[in-house]
Structure formats: structure tokens, C-alpha cells
N, C-alpha and C positions, 0 to 999 in steps of 0.2 A: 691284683695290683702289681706283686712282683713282674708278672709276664708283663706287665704294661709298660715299665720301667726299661726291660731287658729285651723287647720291640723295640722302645723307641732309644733305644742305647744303641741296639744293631743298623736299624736305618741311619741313625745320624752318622756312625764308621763308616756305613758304608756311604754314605750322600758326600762326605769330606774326601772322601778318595775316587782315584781317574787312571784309568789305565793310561800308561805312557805312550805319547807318539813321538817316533824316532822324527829327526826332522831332516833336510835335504842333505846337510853335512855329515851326519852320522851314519845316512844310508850311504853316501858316496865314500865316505871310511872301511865302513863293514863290507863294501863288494871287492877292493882291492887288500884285506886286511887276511894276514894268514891265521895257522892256528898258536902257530911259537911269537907271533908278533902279537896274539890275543893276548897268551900267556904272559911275556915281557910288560903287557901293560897293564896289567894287572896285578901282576908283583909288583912293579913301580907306585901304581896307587895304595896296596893293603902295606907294603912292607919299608922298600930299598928309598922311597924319594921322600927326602927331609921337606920341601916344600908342600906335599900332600898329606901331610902329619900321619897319614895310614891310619892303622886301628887304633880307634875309639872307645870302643868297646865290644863285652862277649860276654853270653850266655851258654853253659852247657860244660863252661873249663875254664881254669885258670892258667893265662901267660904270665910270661917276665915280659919287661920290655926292651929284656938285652938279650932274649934269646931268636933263634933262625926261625924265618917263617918263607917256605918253598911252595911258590904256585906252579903246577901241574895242570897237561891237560883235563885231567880228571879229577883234581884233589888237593889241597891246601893240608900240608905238614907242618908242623911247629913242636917245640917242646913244650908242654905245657904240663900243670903241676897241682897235685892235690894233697890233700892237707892227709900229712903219714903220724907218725908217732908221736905223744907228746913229751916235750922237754921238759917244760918248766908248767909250774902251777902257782898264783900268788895271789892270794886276798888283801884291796886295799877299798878299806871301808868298806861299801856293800856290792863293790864289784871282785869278782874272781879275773884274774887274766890269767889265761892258758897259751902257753904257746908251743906252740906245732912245728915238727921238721915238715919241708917240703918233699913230698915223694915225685920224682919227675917223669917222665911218660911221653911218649910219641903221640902226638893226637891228630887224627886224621880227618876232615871235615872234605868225607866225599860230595863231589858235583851231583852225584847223581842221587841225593840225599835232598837236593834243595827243592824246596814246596815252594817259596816266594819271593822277591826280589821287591822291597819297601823303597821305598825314595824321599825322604822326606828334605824339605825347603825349609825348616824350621826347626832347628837343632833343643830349641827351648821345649818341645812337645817331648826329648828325650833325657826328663827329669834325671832318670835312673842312672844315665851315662854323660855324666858333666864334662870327662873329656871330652867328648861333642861338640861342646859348644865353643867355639873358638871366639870370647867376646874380644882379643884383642887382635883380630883380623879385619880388615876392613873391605878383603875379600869375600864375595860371596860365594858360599859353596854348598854344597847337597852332603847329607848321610847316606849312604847308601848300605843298607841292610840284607842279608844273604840268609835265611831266614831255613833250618832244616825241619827232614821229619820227625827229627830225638831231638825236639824242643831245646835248640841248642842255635844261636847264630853271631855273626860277625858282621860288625858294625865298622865304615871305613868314610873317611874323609873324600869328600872329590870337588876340588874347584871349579866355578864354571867355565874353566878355560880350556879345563882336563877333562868336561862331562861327558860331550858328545864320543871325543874318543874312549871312554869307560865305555860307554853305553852300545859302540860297535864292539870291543872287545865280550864284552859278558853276553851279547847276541850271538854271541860265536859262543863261545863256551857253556851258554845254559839258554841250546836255542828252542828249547818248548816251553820254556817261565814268560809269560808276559810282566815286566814293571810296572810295581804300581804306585803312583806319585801321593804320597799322604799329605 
């Protein structure tokens, strides 16, 4: 009965998802588009542009939202931070609060690390990461997920105004991943 369950759980993910097709604008982007104009646009979407809110969310590390994040041909740097020594310890009622200095760390999220590239139109499907979901936008816009092998990824904002050119840049930058639209 389990395996019956855990079939019809795998077809249905996979029946709701479509590999992405580029469409006339985004291939006529991607053939005049370089590799440092990939790069530029891609830090403009994850990181540098207030209007594309950037990251969302992330699995595999902890950010600030005040610290540098550097896109690379190769690779996405940032400071990111894990839970180091504990300061403090406090029982109130039947909760314990513990609190933790932050230890901070280079953290490096190589290109040539990424297994998948998600797309989702429906930010509500990303319970887990409530930044996502921008309810007081009245723009419409994609998640776009960068998805590694050390079960670890980067979740970023893209308007549809900014898709197509996302979508020639990250062709350039991670040109064996085909998109797949959730």
C-alpha cells in the first residue's frame, strides 16, 4: 500500500511539472548576451536590485540580509553564518531559550554544483519560504530556485518583466540544466 501511495505521489510531481521553453525574446537575448552581461544580471536579480526583492530564501546556510553576495562566473559568495558558541541559556515556563553567537564563514555555492533549476508561478506552493510570496505585489513574478548537489539551494525573486532576460542569462551560466517550470 505504501509503494502505492509513493507511485502515485511521484507521477503526480512529475504530471504538474514541464520542462521550460525559451520563447522568441529570450533566444534573441541569449545570442547577443555575453558572459560578464550574464553575470551583471544575475547579481541584479539574486542580490544589488531593490525592485527584484532578490533572495527569498535558502537551504544548506544561513545569511544576513545586510551582508555581500558576489555573482561569479562560476560561483555565488556571500557571508553566511552558523550557529557558534552558546551565550546565554533561560527557562521560562516549559520553554528553554538558548542563545547562540553567530560564527561567520565564506560560503560558496558553486555553478558547477547545480543538479536543477525549479521555476515556480506560484509562490504559495513555497510554504517553507514566506518571503516568497510577495501578497502585497500586484506584479506578477516567478521563484526561481538553483537547486545543488549538497542538498543545499537559493531561492530568488524574478518579475515577469525581468524573466526572459533571467532566463537568457542563467542559459549562459548553467548551459547543461534544462528549467523546469513547477
Amino acid at each position: 500500500m505504501k509503494k502505492l501511495f509513493f507511485t502515485a505521489f511521484v507521477l503526480l510531481a512529475v504530471a504538474c511539472s514541464s520542462e521550460y521553453t525559451p520563447d522568441d525574446k529570450m533566444l534573441t537575448l541569449r545570442k547577443t548576451m555575453t558572459l560578464d552581461q550574464s553575470v551583471a544580471i544575475l547579481q541584479n536579480r539574486i542580490w544589488k536590485s531593490v525592485e527584484t526583492k532578490g533572495i527569498c530564501g535558502a537551504r544548506g546556510f544561513w545569511y544576513d540580509k545586510e551582508s555581500d553576495i558576489k555573482i561569479f562566473a562560476d560561483k555565488i559568495t556571500m557571508l553566511a553564518h552558523q550557529r557558534g558558541r552558546q551565550i546565554n541559556k533561560s527557562n521560562q515556563g516549559f520553554d528553554d531559550i538558548v542563545v547562540f553567537e553567530k560564527e561567520y564563514y565564506i560560503y560558496e555555492f558553486p555553478f558547477s554544483e547545480v543538479v536543477s533549476i525549479n521555476i515556480y508561478d506560484d509562490p504559495l506552493r513555497l510554504a517553507v519560504f514566506p518571503e516568497c510570496n510577495l501578497s502585497d505585489s500586484n506584479e506578477r513574478y516567478y521563484i526561481v530556485d538553483l537547486f545543488s548537489s549538497k542538498q543545499s539551494n537559493l531561492k530568488f525573486i524574478v518579475f515577469i518583466d525581468n524573466f526572459d532576460e533571467t532566463m537568457a542569462a542563467m542559459s549562459i551560466l548553467f548551459p547543461n540544466i534544462k528549467p523546469v517550470i513547477k
